[in-house]
C-alpha positions in Angstrom: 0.0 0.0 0.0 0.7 3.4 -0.9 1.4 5.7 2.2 1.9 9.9 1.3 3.0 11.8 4.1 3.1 15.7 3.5 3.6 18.5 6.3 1.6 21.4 5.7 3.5 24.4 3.9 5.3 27.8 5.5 2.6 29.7 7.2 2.5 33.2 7.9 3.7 35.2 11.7 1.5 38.5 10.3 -1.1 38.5 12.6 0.2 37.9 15.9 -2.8 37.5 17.7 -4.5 34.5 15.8 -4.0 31.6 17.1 -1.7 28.8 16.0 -4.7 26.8 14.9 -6.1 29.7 12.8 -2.5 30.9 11.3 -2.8 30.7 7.4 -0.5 29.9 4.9 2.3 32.7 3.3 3.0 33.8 -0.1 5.9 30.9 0.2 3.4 28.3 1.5 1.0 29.3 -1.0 4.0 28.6 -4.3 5.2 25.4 -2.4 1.7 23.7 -2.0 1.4 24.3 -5.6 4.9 23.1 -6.2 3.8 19.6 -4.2 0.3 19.1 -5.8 2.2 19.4 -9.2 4.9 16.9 -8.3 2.8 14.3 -7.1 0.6 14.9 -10.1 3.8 14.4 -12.7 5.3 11.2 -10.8 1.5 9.7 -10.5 0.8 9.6 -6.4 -2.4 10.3 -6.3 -4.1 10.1 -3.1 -7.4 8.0 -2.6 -8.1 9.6 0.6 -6.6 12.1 2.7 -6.0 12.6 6.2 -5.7 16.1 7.0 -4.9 18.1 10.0 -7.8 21.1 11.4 -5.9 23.7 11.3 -6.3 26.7 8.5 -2.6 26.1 7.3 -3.2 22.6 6.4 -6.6 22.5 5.1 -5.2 25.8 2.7 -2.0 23.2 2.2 -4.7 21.0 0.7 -6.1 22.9 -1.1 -3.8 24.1 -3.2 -2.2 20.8 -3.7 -5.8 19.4 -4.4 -6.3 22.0 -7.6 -3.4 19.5 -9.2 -5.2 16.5 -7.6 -7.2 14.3 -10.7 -10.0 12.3 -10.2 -11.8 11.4 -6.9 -11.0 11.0 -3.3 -12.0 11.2 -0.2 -11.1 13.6 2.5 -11.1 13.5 6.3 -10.3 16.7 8.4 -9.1 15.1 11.4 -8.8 17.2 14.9 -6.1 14.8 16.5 -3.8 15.3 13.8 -3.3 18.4 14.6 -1.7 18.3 18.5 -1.4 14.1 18.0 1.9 12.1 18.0 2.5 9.2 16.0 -0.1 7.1 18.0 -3.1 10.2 16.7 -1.9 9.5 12.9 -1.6 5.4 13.6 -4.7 5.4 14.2 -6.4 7.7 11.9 -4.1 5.9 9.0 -5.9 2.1 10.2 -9.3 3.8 9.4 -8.7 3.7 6.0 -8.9 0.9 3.8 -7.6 2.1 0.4 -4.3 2.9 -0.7 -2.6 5.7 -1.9 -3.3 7.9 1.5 -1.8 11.3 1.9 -1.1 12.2 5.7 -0.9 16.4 5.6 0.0 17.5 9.2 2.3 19.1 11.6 5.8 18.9 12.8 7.6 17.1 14.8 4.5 14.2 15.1 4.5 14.0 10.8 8.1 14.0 11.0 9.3 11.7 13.5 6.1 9.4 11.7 7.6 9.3 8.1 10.9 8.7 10.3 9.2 5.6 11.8 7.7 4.1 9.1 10.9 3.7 6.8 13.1 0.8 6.9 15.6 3.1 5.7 15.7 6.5 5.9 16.6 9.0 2.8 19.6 10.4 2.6 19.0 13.9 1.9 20.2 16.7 3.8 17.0 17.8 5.1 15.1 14.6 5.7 15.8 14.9 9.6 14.1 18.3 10.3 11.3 17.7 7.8 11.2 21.2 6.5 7.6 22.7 6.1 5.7 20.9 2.7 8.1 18.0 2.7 6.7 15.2 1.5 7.3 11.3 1.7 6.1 8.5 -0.7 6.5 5.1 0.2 5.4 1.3 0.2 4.5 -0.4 3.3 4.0 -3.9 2.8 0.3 -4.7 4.2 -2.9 -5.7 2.8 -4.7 -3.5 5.5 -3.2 -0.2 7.1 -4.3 -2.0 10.4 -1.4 -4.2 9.8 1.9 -2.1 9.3 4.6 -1.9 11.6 6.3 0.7 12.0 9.9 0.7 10.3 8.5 -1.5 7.1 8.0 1.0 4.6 10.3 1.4 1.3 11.1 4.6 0.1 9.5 5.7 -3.2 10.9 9.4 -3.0 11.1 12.4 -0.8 10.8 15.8 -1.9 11.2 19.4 -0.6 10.0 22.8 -2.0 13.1 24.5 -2.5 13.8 21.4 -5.2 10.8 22.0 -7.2 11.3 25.6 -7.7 
């Protein structure tokens, strides 16, 4: 199965006095979702569902990545992933039974998970910190997500931003 895993994009310190939950993306985050929805368009991971943090910066992550999106999926806005470790997106991954999924949440849960999940890790230079939009692709060898283990997955490719622009 097909796992995506995608934190959101850069989002923007203007307003001081929103809350983190409520901070939208910036002109940067805006041009790098775009730069992700396009890439995973051209190398053909398409999501079947999606599992997406609450927060505005996410959901706009989405969206922008959705506009290069084809075809049909479903998504699921999903409150845990958005103050959740890697137990919070465990679980919300085993509620899904179709393959490709696309995690989109926050650092350092959505980094430490794509961490976890790899039997070995990338080597690129900024695979560790898991820069804002980063994004994972791998195969994780299980019928049902229920099933995987963490540390099984086989790197398909890694991307950041900064590469696509």
């Amino acid at each position: 199965m097909k796992l995506i895993i995608t934190r959101h994009a850069k989002s923007s310190w203007d307003s001081p006095y929103l809350n983190d939950h409520e901070r939208p993306l910036a002109k940067r985050g805006k041009r790098a979702s775009n730069a992700i929805g396009r890439w995973l368009a051209e190398r053909g991971h398409i999501p079947r569902t999606v599992l997406c943090s609450t927060s505005v910066r996410t959901r706009q992550t989405w969206s922008r990545i959705e506009r290069c999106i084809p075809g049909r999926y479903d998504v699921r806005f999903e409150s845990n992933l958005y103050h959740g470790g890697i137990r919070s997106i465990v679980k919300a991954l085993s509620s899904v039974d179709d393959s490709p999924v696309l995690i989109l949440g926050h650092n350092p849960a959505i980094g430490y998970f794509a961490s976890a999940v790899l039997q070995t890790r990338p080597v690129h230079s900024k695979f560790q910190k898991y820069p804002t939009a980063a994004t994972l692709v791998c195969e994780v060898p299980v019928e049902k997500w229920k099933q995987m283990q963490l540390g099984s997955g086989q790197l398909i490719d890694f991307v950041v931003p900064r590469e696509l622009q």
